[in-house]
DRENVEXGU-726036 format. One line per field, with one value per residue (C-alpha): residue number from 1; x, y, z. Coordinates in nm, 4 decimals. Layout:
% DRENVEXGU-726036
num c(NUM/...)
x c(X/...)
y c(Y/...)
z c(Z/...)
This chain:
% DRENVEXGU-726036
num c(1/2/3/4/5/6/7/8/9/10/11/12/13/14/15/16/17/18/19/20/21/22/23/24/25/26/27/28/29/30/31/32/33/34/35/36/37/38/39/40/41/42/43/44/45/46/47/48/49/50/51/52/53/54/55/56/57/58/59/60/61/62/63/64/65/66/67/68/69/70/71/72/73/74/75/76/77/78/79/80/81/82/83/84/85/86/87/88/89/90/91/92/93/94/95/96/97/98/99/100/101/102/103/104/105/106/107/108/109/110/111/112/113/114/115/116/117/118/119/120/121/122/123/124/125/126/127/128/129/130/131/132/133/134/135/136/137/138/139/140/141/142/143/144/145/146/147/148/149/150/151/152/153/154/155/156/157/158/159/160/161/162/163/164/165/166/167/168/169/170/171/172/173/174/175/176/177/178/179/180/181/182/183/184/185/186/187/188/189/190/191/192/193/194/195/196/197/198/199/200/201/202/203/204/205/206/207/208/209/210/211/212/213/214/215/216/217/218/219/220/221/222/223/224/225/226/227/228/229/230/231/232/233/234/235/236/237/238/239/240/241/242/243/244/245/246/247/248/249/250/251/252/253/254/255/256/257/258/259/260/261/262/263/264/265/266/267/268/269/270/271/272/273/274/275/276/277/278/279/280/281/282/283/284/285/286/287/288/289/290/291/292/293/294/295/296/297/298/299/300/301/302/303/304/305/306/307/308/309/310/311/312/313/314/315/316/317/318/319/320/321/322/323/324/325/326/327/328/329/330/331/332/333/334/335/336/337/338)
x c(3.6515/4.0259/4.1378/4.5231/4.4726/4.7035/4.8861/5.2631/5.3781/5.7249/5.7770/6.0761/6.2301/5.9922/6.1617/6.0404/5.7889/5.5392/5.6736/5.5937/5.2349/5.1868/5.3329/5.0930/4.7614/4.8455/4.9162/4.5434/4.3735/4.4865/4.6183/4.6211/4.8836/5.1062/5.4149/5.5534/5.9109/6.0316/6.3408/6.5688/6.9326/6.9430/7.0683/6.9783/6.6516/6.5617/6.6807/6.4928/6.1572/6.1887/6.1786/5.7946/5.6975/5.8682/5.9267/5.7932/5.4484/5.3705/5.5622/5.4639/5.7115/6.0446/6.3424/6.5352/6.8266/6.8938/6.9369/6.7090/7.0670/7.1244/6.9218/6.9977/6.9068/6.5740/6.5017/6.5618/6.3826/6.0571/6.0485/5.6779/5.5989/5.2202/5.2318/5.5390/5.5093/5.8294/5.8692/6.2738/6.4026/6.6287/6.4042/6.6013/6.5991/6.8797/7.1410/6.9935/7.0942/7.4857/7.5205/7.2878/7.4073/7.3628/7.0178/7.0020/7.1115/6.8252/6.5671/6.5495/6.8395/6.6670/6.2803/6.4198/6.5739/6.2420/6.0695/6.2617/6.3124/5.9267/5.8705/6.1437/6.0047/5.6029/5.4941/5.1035/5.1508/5.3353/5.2332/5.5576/5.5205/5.5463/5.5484/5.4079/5.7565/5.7581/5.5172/5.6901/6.0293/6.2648/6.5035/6.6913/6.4690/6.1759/6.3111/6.4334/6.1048/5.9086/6.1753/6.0495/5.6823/5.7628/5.9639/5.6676/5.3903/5.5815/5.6426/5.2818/5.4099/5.7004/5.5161/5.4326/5.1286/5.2574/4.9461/5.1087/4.9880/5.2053/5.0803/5.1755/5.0215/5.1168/5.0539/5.1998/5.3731/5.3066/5.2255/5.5223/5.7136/6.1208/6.1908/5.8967/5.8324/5.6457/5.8582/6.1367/5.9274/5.8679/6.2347/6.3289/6.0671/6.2925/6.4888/6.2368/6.2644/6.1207/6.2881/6.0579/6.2174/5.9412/5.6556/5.4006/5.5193/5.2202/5.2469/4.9646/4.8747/4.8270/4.8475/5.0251/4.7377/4.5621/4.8865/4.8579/4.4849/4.6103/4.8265/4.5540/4.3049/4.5857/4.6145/4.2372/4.1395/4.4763/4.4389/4.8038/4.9453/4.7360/4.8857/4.6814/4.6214/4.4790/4.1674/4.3633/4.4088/4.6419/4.8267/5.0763/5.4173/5.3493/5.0039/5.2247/5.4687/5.2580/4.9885/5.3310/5.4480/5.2592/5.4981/5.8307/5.9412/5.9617/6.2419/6.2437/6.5682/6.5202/6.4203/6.7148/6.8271/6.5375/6.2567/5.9125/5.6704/5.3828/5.4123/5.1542/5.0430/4.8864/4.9945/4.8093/4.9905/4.8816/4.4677/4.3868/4.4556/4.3521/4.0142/3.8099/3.7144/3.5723/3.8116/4.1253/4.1976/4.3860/4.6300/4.6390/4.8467/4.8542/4.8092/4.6918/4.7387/4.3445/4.0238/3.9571/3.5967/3.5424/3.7780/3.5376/3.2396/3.3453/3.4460/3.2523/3.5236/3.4907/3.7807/3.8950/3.8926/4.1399/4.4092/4.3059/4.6141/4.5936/4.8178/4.8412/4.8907/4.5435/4.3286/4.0033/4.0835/4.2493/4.3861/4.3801/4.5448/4.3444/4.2820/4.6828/4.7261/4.4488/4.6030/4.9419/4.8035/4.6534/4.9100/5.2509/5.2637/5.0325/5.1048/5.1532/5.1078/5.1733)
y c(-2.1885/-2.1628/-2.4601/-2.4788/-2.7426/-3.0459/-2.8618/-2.7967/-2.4133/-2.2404/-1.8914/-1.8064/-1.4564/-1.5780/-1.3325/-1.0349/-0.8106/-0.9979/-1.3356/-1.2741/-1.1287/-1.4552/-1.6586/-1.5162/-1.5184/-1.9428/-2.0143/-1.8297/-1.9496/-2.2793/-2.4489/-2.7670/-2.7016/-2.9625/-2.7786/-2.4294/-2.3359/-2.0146/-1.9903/-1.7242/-1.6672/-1.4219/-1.6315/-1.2941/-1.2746/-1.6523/-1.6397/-1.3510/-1.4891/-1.8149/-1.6065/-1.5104/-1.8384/-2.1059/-2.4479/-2.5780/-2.3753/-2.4669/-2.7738/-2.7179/-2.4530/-2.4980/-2.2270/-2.3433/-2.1034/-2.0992/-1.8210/-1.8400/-1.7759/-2.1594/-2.4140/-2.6831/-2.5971/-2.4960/-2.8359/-2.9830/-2.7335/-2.7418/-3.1314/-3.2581/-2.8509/-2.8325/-2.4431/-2.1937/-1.8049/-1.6424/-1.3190/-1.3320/-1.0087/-0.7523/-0.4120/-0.1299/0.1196/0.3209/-0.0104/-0.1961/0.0832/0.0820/-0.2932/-0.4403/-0.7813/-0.8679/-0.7433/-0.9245/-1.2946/-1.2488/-1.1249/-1.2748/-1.5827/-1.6200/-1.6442/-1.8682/-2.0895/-2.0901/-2.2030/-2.5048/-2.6953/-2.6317/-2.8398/-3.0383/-3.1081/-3.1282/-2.8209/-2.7581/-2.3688/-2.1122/-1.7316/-1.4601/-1.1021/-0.8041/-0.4502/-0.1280/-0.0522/-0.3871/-0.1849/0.0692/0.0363/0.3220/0.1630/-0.1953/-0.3051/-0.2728/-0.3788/-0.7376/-0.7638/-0.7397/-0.9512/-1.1979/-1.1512/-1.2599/-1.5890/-1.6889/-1.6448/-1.8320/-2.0932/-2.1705/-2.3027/-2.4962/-2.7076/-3.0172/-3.2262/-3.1611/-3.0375/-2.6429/-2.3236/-2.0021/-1.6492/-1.2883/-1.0800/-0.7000/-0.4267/-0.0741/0.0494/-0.1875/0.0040/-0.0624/-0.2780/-0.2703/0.0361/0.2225/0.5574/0.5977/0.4415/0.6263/0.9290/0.8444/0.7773/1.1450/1.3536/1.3589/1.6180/1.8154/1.7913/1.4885/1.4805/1.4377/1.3664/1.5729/1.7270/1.6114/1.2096/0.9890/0.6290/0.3483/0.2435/-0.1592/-0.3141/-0.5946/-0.7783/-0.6747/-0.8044/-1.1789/-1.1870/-1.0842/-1.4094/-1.6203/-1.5538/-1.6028/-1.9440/-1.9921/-1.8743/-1.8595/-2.0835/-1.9641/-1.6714/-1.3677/-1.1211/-1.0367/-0.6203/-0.4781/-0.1890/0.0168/0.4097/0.6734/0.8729/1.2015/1.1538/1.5288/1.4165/1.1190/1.3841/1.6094/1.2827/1.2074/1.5317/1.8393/2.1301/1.9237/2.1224/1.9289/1.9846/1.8711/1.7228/1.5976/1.2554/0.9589/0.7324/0.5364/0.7129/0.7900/1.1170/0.8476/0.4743/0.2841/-0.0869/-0.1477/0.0405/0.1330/-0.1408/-0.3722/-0.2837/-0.5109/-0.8239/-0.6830/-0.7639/-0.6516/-0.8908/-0.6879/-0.6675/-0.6354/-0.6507/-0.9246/-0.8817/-1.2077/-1.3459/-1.2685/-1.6079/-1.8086/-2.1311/-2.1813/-2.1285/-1.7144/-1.7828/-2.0103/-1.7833/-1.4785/-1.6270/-1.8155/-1.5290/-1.2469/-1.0902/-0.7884/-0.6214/-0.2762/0.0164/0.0064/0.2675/0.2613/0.2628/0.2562/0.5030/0.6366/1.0239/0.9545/0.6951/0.7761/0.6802/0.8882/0.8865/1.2237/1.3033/1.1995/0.8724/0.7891/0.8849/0.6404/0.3948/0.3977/0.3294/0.0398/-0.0489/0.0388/0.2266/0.1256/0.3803/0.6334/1.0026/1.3520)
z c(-5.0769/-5.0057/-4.7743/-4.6875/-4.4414/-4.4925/-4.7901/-4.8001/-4.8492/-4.8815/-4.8951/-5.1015/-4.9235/-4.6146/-4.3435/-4.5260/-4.4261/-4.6809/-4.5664/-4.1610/-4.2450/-4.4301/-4.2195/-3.9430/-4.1541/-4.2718/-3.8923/-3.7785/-4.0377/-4.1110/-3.8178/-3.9647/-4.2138/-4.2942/-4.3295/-4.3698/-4.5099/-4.4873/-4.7165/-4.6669/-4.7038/-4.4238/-4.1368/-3.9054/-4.0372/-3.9611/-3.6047/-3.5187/-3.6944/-3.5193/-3.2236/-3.3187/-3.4844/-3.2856/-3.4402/-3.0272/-3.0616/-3.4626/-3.5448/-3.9148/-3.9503/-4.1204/-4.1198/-4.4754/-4.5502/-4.8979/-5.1754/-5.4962/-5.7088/-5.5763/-5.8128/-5.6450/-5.3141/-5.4083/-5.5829/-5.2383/-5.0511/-5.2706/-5.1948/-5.1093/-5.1169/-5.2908/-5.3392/-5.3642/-5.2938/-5.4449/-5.2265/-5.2643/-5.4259/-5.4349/-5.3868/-5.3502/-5.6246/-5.5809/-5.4379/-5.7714/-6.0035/-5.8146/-5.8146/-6.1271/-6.1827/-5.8192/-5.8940/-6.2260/-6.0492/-5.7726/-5.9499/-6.2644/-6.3024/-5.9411/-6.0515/-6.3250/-6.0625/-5.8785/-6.1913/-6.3131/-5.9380/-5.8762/-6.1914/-6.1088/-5.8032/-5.9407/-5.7039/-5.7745/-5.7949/-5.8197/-5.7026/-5.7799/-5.6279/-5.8642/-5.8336/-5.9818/-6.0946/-6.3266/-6.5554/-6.8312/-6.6054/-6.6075/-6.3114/-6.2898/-6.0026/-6.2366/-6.5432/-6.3351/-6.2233/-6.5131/-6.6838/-6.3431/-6.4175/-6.7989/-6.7275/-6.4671/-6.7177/-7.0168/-6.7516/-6.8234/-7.1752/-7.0747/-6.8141/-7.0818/-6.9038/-6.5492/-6.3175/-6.2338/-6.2669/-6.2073/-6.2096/-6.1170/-5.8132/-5.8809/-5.6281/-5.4984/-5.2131/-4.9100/-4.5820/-4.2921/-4.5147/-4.4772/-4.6411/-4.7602/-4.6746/-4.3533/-4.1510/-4.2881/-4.1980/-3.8586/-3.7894/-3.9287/-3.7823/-3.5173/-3.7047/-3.7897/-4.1377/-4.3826/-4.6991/-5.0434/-5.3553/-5.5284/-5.3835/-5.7226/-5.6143/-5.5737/-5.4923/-5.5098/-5.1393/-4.9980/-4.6670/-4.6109/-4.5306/-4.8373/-5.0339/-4.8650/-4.9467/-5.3203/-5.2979/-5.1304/-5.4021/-5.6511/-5.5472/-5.5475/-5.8778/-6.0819/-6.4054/-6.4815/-6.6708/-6.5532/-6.3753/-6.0793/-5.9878/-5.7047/-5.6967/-5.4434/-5.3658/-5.4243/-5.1848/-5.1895/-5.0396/-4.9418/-4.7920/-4.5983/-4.4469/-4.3039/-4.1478/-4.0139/-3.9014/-3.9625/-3.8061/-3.9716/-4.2718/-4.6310/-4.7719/-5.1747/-5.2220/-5.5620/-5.7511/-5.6758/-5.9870/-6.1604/-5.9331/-6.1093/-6.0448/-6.0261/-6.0543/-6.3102/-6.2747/-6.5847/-6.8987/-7.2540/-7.4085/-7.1710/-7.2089/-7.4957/-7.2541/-6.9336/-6.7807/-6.4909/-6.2391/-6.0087/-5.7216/-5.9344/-6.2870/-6.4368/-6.7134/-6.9501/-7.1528/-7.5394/-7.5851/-7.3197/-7.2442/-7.1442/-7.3149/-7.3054/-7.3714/-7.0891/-6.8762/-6.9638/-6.8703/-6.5675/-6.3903/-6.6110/-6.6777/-6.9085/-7.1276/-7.0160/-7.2894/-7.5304/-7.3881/-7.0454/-6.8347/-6.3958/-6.2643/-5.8773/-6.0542/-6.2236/-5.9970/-5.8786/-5.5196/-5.2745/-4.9374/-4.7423/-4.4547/-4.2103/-4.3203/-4.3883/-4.0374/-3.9140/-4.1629/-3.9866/-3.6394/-3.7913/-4.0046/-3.9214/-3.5196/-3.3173/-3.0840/-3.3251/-3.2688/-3.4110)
Protein backbone atom coordinates (compact mmCIF):
# COMPACT_ATOMS: atom_id res chain seq x y z
CA UNK A 1 0.00 0.00 0.00
CA UNK A 2 0.92 3.58 -0.97
CA UNK A 3 2.62 5.39 2.08
CA UNK A 4 3.85 9.09 1.46
CA UNK A 5 4.58 9.62 4.99
CA UNK A 6 8.12 10.99 5.63
CA UNK A 7 8.78 11.22 1.74
CA UNK A 8 9.78 14.45 -0.05
CA UNK A 9 7.43 15.60 -3.11
CA UNK A 10 7.56 18.58 -5.61
CA UNK A 11 5.07 19.35 -7.99
CA UNK A 12 6.54 20.93 -11.04
CA UNK A 13 3.53 23.55 -12.41
CA UNK A 14 2.11 22.97 -8.62
CA UNK A 15 -0.46 26.08 -8.76
CA UNK A 16 -2.42 24.45 -11.43
CA UNK A 17 -5.65 23.07 -11.17
CA UNK A 18 -3.93 19.43 -10.99
CA UNK A 19 -1.28 20.78 -8.61
CA UNK A 20 -3.99 22.25 -5.79
CA UNK A 21 -6.14 18.93 -6.00
CA UNK A 22 -2.87 17.21 -5.20
CA UNK A 23 -1.69 19.30 -2.98
CA UNK A 24 -5.05 18.84 -1.01
CA UNK A 25 -5.33 14.93 -1.34
CA UNK A 26 -1.09 14.57 0.08
CA UNK A 27 -2.04 17.04 2.98
CA UNK A 28 -5.49 14.66 4.00
CA UNK A 29 -3.98 11.75 3.46
CA UNK A 30 -0.59 11.96 4.52
CA UNK A 31 -0.11 14.40 7.18
CA UNK A 32 3.11 13.31 8.02
CA UNK A 33 4.79 14.34 4.92
CA UNK A 34 8.10 15.52 5.13
CA UNK A 35 8.01 18.17 2.68
CA UNK A 36 5.98 19.54 -0.20
CA UNK A 37 7.29 21.97 -3.03
CA UNK A 38 5.11 23.47 -5.23
CA UNK A 39 7.21 24.95 -8.11
CA UNK A 40 5.75 27.44 -10.16
CA UNK A 41 6.89 30.41 -12.05
CA UNK A 42 3.67 32.22 -11.55
CA UNK A 43 4.47 34.52 -8.68
CA UNK A 44 0.36 35.32 -8.73
CA UNK A 45 -0.45 31.89 -8.64
CA UNK A 46 1.83 31.09 -5.51
CA UNK A 47 0.51 33.95 -3.45
CA UNK A 48 -2.91 33.11 -3.90
CA UNK A 49 -2.30 29.20 -3.15
CA UNK A 50 -0.42 30.00 -0.04
CA UNK A 51 -3.50 31.67 0.86
CA UNK A 52 -5.31 28.02 0.96
CA UNK A 53 -2.31 25.98 2.08
CA UNK A 54 -0.47 28.15 4.51
CA UNK A 55 3.19 27.47 5.26
CA UNK A 56 1.75 28.31 9.47
CA UNK A 57 -1.03 25.42 9.22
CA UNK A 58 1.28 22.60 7.17
CA UNK A 59 4.84 23.46 7.75
CA UNK A 60 5.76 20.79 5.11
CA UNK A 61 4.80 23.01 2.39
CA UNK A 62 7.26 24.92 0.26
CA UNK A 63 6.27 27.76 -2.41
CA UNK A 64 9.62 27.44 -4.94
CA UNK A 65 9.21 29.81 -7.95
CA UNK A 66 11.08 28.60 -10.71
CA UNK A 67 10.35 27.85 -14.52
CA UNK A 68 11.13 24.25 -15.90
CA UNK A 69 13.02 26.27 -19.07
CA UNK A 70 15.65 27.01 -16.02
CA UNK A 71 17.99 23.79 -15.47
CA UNK A 72 19.62 24.99 -12.92
CA UNK A 73 17.03 26.01 -10.74
CA UNK A 74 15.38 22.81 -10.85
CA UNK A 75 18.61 20.92 -9.80
CA UNK A 76 18.38 23.03 -6.66
CA UNK A 77 14.83 22.75 -6.18
CA UNK A 78 14.66 18.85 -6.56
CA UNK A 79 17.35 18.72 -3.64
CA UNK A 80 16.51 15.87 -0.96
CA UNK A 81 13.01 15.61 -3.18
CA UNK A 82 12.21 11.52 -3.20
CA UNK A 83 9.41 11.81 -5.93
CA UNK A 84 8.75 14.57 -8.69
CA UNK A 85 5.22 15.12 -10.42
CA UNK A 86 5.90 17.25 -13.61
CA UNK A 87 2.46 19.07 -14.13
CA UNK A 88 4.32 22.31 -15.75
CA UNK A 89 3.03 22.94 -19.31
CA UNK A 90 1.92 25.10 -21.72
CA UNK A 91 -1.87 23.82 -22.63
CA UNK A 92 -3.51 26.01 -24.76
CA UNK A 93 -4.20 24.86 -28.21
CA UNK A 94 -4.90 27.70 -30.10
CA UNK A 95 -1.94 30.28 -28.01
CA UNK A 96 0.53 27.10 -28.76
CA UNK A 97 -0.19 27.08 -32.46
CA UNK A 98 0.45 31.38 -32.48
CA UNK A 99 3.55 31.26 -30.35
CA UNK A 100 5.29 27.51 -30.88
CA UNK A 101 8.71 27.85 -29.65
CA UNK A 102 7.51 29.24 -26.37
CA UNK A 103 5.53 26.06 -26.44
CA UNK A 104 8.47 24.02 -27.67
CA UNK A 105 10.99 25.44 -24.56
CA UNK A 106 8.21 24.48 -21.85
CA UNK A 107 7.06 21.52 -22.95
CA UNK A 108 9.66 19.58 -24.24
CA UNK A 109 13.40 21.51 -23.69
CA UNK A 110 11.32 21.85 -20.26
CA UNK A 111 10.53 17.97 -19.54
CA UNK A 112 14.14 17.50 -20.65
CA UNK A 113 15.25 19.91 -17.98
CA UNK A 114 13.09 18.03 -15.49
CA UNK A 115 14.79 14.83 -16.44
CA UNK A 116 18.50 15.50 -16.18
CA UNK A 117 18.43 17.64 -12.52
CA UNK A 118 16.14 14.75 -11.10
CA UNK A 119 19.05 12.42 -11.91
CA UNK A 120 21.30 14.94 -11.09
CA UNK A 121 19.87 15.25 -7.99
CA UNK A 122 19.11 11.11 -7.43
CA UNK A 123 15.14 11.74 -7.20
CA UNK A 124 13.45 8.13 -6.70
CA UNK A 125 10.65 8.86 -9.36
CA UNK A 126 9.46 10.59 -11.73
CA UNK A 127 5.50 10.76 -12.82
CA UNK A 128 4.98 13.42 -16.15
CA UNK A 129 1.28 14.29 -17.08
CA UNK A 130 0.14 13.63 -20.66
CA UNK A 131 -2.79 14.21 -22.58
CA UNK A 132 -5.19 12.61 -25.08
CA UNK A 133 -3.90 15.08 -27.57
CA UNK A 134 -0.15 13.53 -27.23
CA UNK A 135 -1.61 10.53 -29.23
CA UNK A 136 -1.65 10.87 -33.35
CA UNK A 137 -1.13 14.88 -32.73
CA UNK A 138 -2.46 17.19 -35.30
CA UNK A 139 -1.67 20.57 -33.06
CA UNK A 140 1.79 21.87 -31.41
CA UNK A 141 0.44 21.33 -27.91
CA UNK A 142 0.15 17.67 -28.75
CA UNK A 143 2.96 17.13 -30.78
CA UNK A 144 5.29 18.83 -27.57
CA UNK A 145 3.69 16.58 -25.45
CA UNK A 146 4.10 13.45 -26.98
CA UNK A 147 7.62 14.61 -27.87
CA UNK A 148 7.48 15.01 -23.50
CA UNK A 149 6.03 11.56 -23.02
CA UNK A 150 9.00 10.16 -25.38
CA UNK A 151 12.05 11.87 -23.60
CA UNK A 152 10.46 10.57 -20.09
CA UNK A 153 10.21 6.98 -21.17
CA UNK A 154 13.85 6.86 -22.86
CA UNK A 155 14.90 8.44 -19.61
CA UNK A 156 14.44 4.92 -18.39
CA UNK A 157 17.65 4.05 -20.56
CA UNK A 158 19.84 6.82 -19.71
CA UNK A 159 19.56 6.36 -15.92
CA UNK A 160 22.95 3.92 -15.68
CA UNK A 161 22.58 2.01 -12.07
CA UNK A 162 20.89 5.00 -10.38
CA UNK A 163 17.61 3.69 -8.36
CA UNK A 164 14.73 5.94 -10.71
CA UNK A 165 11.89 5.11 -12.44
CA UNK A 166 9.91 7.62 -14.71
CA UNK A 167 6.64 6.94 -16.41
CA UNK A 168 3.72 8.64 -18.25
CA UNK A 169 0.04 9.12 -16.78
CA UNK A 170 -2.28 10.01 -19.89
CA UNK A 171 -5.88 11.08 -19.50
CA UNK A 172 -8.71 13.39 -21.20
CA UNK A 173 -10.36 16.46 -20.51
CA UNK A 174 -10.17 17.19 -16.68
CA UNK A 175 -13.55 18.40 -15.20
CA UNK A 176 -13.24 22.34 -13.77
CA UNK A 177 -9.73 22.58 -14.74
CA UNK A 178 -8.39 26.24 -15.96
CA UNK A 179 -9.76 26.34 -19.22
CA UNK A 180 -11.82 23.44 -20.16
CA UNK A 181 -15.13 23.71 -21.33
CA UNK A 182 -17.69 23.82 -18.61
CA UNK A 183 -16.58 26.49 -16.97
CA UNK A 184 -16.31 28.36 -20.05
CA UNK A 185 -19.94 27.38 -20.48
CA UNK A 186 -21.11 28.52 -17.33
CA UNK A 187 -19.48 31.92 -17.73
CA UNK A 188 -21.36 32.42 -21.27
CA UNK A 189 -24.72 31.18 -20.55
CA UNK A 190 -25.13 34.47 -19.48
CA UNK A 191 -25.54 35.47 -23.07
CA UNK A 192 -27.68 33.11 -23.98
CA UNK A 193 -25.74 31.53 -26.43
CA UNK A 194 -22.75 28.71 -25.85
CA UNK A 195 -20.54 28.50 -28.66
CA UNK A 196 -19.47 24.72 -30.06
CA UNK A 197 -16.82 24.40 -32.43
CA UNK A 198 -18.71 21.39 -33.94
CA UNK A 199 -21.72 19.88 -32.82
CA UNK A 200 -20.20 15.84 -33.65
CA UNK A 201 -17.07 16.95 -30.88
CA UNK A 202 -16.68 14.37 -28.21
CA UNK A 203 -14.12 14.61 -25.55
CA UNK A 204 -12.91 11.80 -22.99
CA UNK A 205 -14.18 12.82 -19.39
CA UNK A 206 -11.85 12.69 -15.79
CA UNK A 207 -12.10 14.39 -12.56
CA UNK A 208 -9.46 15.87 -11.10
CA UNK A 209 -9.50 13.63 -8.40
CA UNK A 210 -9.56 10.68 -10.60
CA UNK A 211 -6.34 12.28 -12.38
CA UNK A 212 -4.29 12.49 -8.81
CA UNK A 213 -5.29 8.89 -8.03
CA UNK A 214 -3.85 8.15 -11.77
CA UNK A 215 -0.54 9.74 -10.42
CA UNK A 216 -0.73 8.04 -6.99
CA UNK A 217 -0.94 4.60 -8.46
CA UNK A 218 1.71 5.66 -10.94
CA UNK A 219 4.03 6.05 -8.24
CA UNK A 220 2.95 2.79 -6.62
CA UNK A 221 3.19 0.39 -9.35
CA UNK A 222 5.35 2.22 -12.10
CA UNK A 223 8.50 -0.01 -12.93
CA UNK A 224 9.34 2.84 -15.49
CA UNK A 225 8.47 3.40 -19.10
CA UNK A 226 4.69 2.57 -19.35
CA UNK A 227 2.49 5.03 -20.08
CA UNK A 228 -0.37 4.91 -17.75
CA UNK A 229 -4.33 5.34 -19.38
CA UNK A 230 -7.35 5.74 -17.71
CA UNK A 231 -10.89 3.46 -18.29
CA UNK A 232 -12.95 6.65 -18.40
CA UNK A 233 -16.24 7.88 -20.37
CA UNK A 234 -17.14 9.86 -23.20
CA UNK A 235 -19.13 12.89 -23.33
CA UNK A 236 -20.74 15.36 -26.22
CA UNK A 237 -19.74 18.97 -26.07
CA UNK A 238 -23.43 19.32 -27.38
CA UNK A 239 -24.60 17.02 -24.41
CA UNK A 240 -22.30 19.56 -22.01
CA UNK A 241 -24.16 22.71 -23.38
CA UNK A 242 -27.43 21.91 -22.97
CA UNK A 243 -26.64 20.05 -18.93
CA UNK A 244 -25.34 23.57 -18.73
CA UNK A 245 -27.98 25.51 -20.29
CA UNK A 246 -30.86 23.93 -21.91
CA UNK A 247 -32.97 27.09 -23.38
CA UNK A 248 -29.26 28.84 -24.50
CA UNK A 249 -28.98 28.46 -28.24
CA UNK A 250 -25.68 26.58 -29.72
CA UNK A 251 -24.36 28.30 -32.05
CA UNK A 252 -21.56 26.12 -34.27
CA UNK A 253 -18.90 28.47 -34.86
CA UNK A 254 -16.49 26.17 -36.37
CA UNK A 255 -13.28 23.97 -35.32
CA UNK A 256 -10.14 26.52 -34.04
CA UNK A 257 -6.45 25.63 -35.30
CA UNK A 258 -5.21 22.05 -34.34
CA UNK A 259 -8.77 21.03 -32.78
CA UNK A 260 -9.89 17.28 -33.29
CA UNK A 261 -13.72 15.92 -33.94
CA UNK A 262 -12.80 13.27 -31.17
CA UNK A 263 -9.60 12.96 -29.23
CA UNK A 264 -7.89 9.23 -29.01
CA UNK A 265 -5.56 8.05 -26.14
CA UNK A 266 -4.22 5.06 -27.44
CA UNK A 267 -3.81 4.58 -31.20
CA UNK A 268 -3.59 1.28 -33.65
CA UNK A 269 0.01 1.72 -33.75
CA UNK A 270 0.30 1.75 -30.28
CA UNK A 271 -1.83 -1.86 -29.62
CA UNK A 272 1.00 -4.28 -30.02
CA UNK A 273 2.61 -2.81 -26.65
CA UNK A 274 -0.42 -1.88 -24.84
CA UNK A 275 -1.82 -4.06 -22.06
CA UNK A 276 -4.87 -4.18 -19.94
CA UNK A 277 -4.54 -3.97 -16.36
CA UNK A 278 -7.78 -3.77 -15.42
CA UNK A 279 -8.37 -0.24 -14.33
CA UNK A 280 -6.40 1.37 -17.16
CA UNK A 281 -4.33 0.16 -19.85
CA UNK A 282 -0.72 0.69 -19.94
CA UNK A 283 1.19 1.39 -23.04
CA UNK A 284 4.92 -0.12 -22.81
CA UNK A 285 7.78 0.45 -24.17
CA UNK A 286 9.02 -1.38 -27.43
CA UNK A 287 11.75 -2.38 -25.56
CA UNK A 288 11.63 -2.24 -22.03
CA UNK A 289 14.00 -1.82 -19.72
CA UNK A 290 12.39 -4.71 -17.31
CA UNK A 291 11.53 -8.26 -17.72
CA UNK A 292 7.95 -8.31 -19.90
CA UNK A 293 7.40 -11.79 -18.69
CA UNK A 294 7.66 -11.06 -15.11
CA UNK A 295 5.77 -7.71 -15.78
CA UNK A 296 2.84 -9.86 -17.39
CA UNK A 297 2.41 -12.08 -14.78
CA UNK A 298 2.89 -9.84 -11.85
CA UNK A 299 0.18 -7.75 -12.65
CA UNK A 300 -1.77 -10.21 -15.25
CA UNK A 301 -1.64 -8.07 -17.63
CA UNK A 302 -3.06 -9.20 -20.98
CA UNK A 303 -2.22 -7.67 -24.58
CA UNK A 304 -5.03 -5.74 -26.26
CA UNK A 305 -6.07 -6.83 -29.97
CA UNK A 306 -3.89 -5.98 -32.51
CA UNK A 307 -5.58 -2.66 -34.01
CA UNK A 308 -7.55 -1.79 -31.15
CA UNK A 309 -7.35 1.92 -30.74
CA UNK A 310 -9.45 3.99 -27.48
CA UNK A 311 -11.15 6.85 -28.81
CA UNK A 312 -13.94 9.19 -26.93
CA UNK A 313 -15.98 9.14 -30.70
CA UNK A 314 -15.98 5.24 -30.27
CA UNK A 315 -15.84 4.28 -26.32
CA UNK A 316 -18.30 2.21 -24.81
CA UNK A 317 -18.92 4.63 -21.95
CA UNK A 318 -21.08 7.53 -22.03
CA UNK A 319 -22.12 10.43 -20.08
CA UNK A 320 -25.73 11.76 -20.69
CA UNK A 321 -27.08 14.72 -19.69
CA UNK A 322 -28.19 14.16 -16.61
CA UNK A 323 -25.33 12.69 -15.21
CA UNK A 324 -22.79 15.66 -16.61
CA UNK A 325 -25.03 17.94 -14.82
CA UNK A 326 -24.76 15.94 -11.49
CA UNK A 327 -21.04 15.70 -12.34
CA UNK A 328 -20.58 19.49 -12.29
CA UNK A 329 -22.21 20.02 -8.90
CA UNK A 330 -19.79 17.63 -7.72
CA UNK A 331 -17.08 18.62 -9.62
CA UNK A 332 -16.84 22.05 -10.76
CA UNK A 333 -20.17 24.43 -9.05
CA UNK A 334 -21.23 23.39 -6.18
CA UNK A 335 -24.06 25.49 -6.29
CA UNK A 336 -24.74 24.95 -9.72
CA UNK A 337 -28.10 25.26 -11.37
CA UNK A 338 -29.94 25.48 -14.72
Amino acid sequence: MLDLNNKSILITGGTGSFGKMFTKIILTKYSNVKRLVILSRDEQKHFQMAMEFPESKYPSIRYFIGDVRDKKRLVRAFEGIDIVIHAAAMKHVHLAEYNPMECIKTNVLGAENVIQAAIEAKVENVVALSTDKAAAPINLYGATKLTSDKLFIAANNIKGNRAIKFSVVRYGNVMGSNGSVMPFFINKRKEGVLPITDKRMTRFNISLEDGCEMVFHAIDKAWGGEIFVPKIPSYKVVDVATAICPKCEQKEVGIRPGEKIHEEMITSSDSFTTYDLGKYYAILPQTPTFDLAEYIKHFNAKIVPQGFNYNSGENDEWETVESLHDLIIKNVDPNFTV
